[in-house]
Structures are given as C-alpha cells and as structure tokens.
N, C-alpha and C positions, 0 to 999 in steps of 0.2 A: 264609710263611703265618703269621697270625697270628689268633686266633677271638677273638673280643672275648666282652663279656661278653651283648651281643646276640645274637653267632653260638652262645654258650652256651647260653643260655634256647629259643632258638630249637629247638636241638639237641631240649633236654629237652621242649619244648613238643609238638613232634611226637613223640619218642619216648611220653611220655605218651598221647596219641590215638593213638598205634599199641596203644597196651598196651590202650586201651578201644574198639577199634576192632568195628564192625558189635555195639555195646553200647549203652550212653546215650550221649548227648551230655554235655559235659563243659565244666561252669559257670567263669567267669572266676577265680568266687572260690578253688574245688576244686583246680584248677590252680595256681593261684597258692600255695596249700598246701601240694599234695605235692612243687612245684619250687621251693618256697620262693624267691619271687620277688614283688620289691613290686607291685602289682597296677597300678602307671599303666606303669610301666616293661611289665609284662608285657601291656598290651592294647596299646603301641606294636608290639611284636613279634606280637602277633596282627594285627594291621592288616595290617605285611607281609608275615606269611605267607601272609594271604590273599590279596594284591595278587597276589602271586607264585603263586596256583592249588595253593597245601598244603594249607589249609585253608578250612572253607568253616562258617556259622556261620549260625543259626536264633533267632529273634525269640521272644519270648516267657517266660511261667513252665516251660517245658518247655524250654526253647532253651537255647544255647552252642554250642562248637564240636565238629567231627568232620574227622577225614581227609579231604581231597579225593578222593583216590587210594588204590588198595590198599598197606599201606606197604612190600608187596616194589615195588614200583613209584619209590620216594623213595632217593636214596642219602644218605649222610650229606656228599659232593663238591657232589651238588646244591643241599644248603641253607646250606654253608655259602659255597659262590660265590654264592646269592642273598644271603644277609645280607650275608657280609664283602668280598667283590669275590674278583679273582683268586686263585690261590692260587702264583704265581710268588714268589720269594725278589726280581725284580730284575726292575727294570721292561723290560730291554732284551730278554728272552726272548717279548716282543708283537710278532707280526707286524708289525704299524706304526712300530715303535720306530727312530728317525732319527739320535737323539740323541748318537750313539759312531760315532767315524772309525777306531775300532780293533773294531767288533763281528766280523769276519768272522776275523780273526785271534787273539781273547781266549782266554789257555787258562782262564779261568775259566765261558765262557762255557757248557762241556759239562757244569761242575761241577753248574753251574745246572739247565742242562735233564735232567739228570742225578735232581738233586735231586727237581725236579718232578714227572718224571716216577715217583720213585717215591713222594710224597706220592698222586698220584692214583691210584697203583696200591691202594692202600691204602684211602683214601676215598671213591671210586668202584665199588669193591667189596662192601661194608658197605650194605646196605638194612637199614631199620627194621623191618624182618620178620624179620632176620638177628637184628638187637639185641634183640627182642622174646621169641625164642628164650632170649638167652642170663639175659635178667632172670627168665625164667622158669622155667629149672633152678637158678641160683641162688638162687631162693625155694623148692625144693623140699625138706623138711628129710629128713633119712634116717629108717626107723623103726625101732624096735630090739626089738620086741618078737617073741615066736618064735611 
C-alpha cells in the first residue's frame, strides 16, 4: 500500500469537515489553509471526493463544502481505496489474478495476505469521528492554576 500525496490531502480534507462537522460549511480557500495545500491540486481532490459520495458542496457567498456522512460513518480504509486503488502489497492477492502457475503453492503468497490483512485491520478500523476525538484532546491544554 502506498497513499500518495492525493490519498494524503484527501485524508486531511475529510479529516478537516469532520472537525467542522454540523458547523459552517468550509470554503476552498480555508481549507486549502489549514491543510496547507495548493488550491488547484486541492479542488481536484474535492471533485473526487465528491464523485465518490464524502462530500457534498453548496453554491454561493455562504457555500463550500461539508461531510456527506456522519464522519463515524467514513473509515480512513474507505478513502484511501477510493483515492489510491487497492491496498494489496501484490497484485496476485486479487481474486482474478491468472497471471502465476506457481500462486497456489507460493510461500510468499500468506506473507502477503498476511500483511493485508492486517493493514486493513488497522485502517478499516479508524473512522473520522475516532480521529476527530484524538485532535481534540490533544488540543486540550492542562490548567495549572488551584
């Protein structure tokens, strides 16, 4: 698996409208600020977030984007197989996959599904509501006073 710098923006795009979620709608430019992200590059990734039913986005001086979805609802496995494709180490771990007269006897081949399996364990687990928790005690500062 490999998260490009698409699957990253991506990542943070939603993570952002999670953090602003059932709040304002949240402008290209704003966005593109706090994920510090060039702004053409970042409306291509708003395109297909949208394509893909993440997000959903409103016309106007009052307009931009919001969550499709509640963001326990979004995993981070989710968007990053809509942006980046599979998350398989090797392409022979796809049902389809014809290409190897040795697949059914590879000792590498368990290493793999191995592997994958627990990549997904991991990022299939993880919703945006999870992450939105953790940005949010980590902003919380201690007080010291008695």
């Amino acid at each position: 698996m490999k998260v490009t710098y698409k699957g990253d923006y991506a990542l943070k795009t939603i993570l952002d409208l999670a953090l602003h979620y059932d709040k304002e709608l949240v402008t290209t430019h704003d966005l593109a600020v706090r994920i510090d992200a060039p702004i053409k590059f970042l409306e291509q990734v708003l395109s297909e977030l949208k394509k893909g039913g993440f997000i959903e986005s409103r016309r106007g001086n009052v307009g931009g984007y919001m969550l499709a979805r509640k963001p326990a609802k979004i995993t981070v496995g989710e968007v990053i197989r809509f942006i980046d494709g599979p998350i398989e180490p090797i392409a022979c771990l796809k049902g389809e996959y014809a290409n190897c007269s040795d697949i059914n006897k590879c000792v590498f081949r368990k290493v793999w599904e191995d592997t994958t399996k627990a990549i997904s364990g991991v990022i299939d687990n993880v919703n945006f509501d999870d992450l939105v928790s953790k940005v949010k005690s980590q902003q919380e500062e201690p007080i010291y006073s008695i």
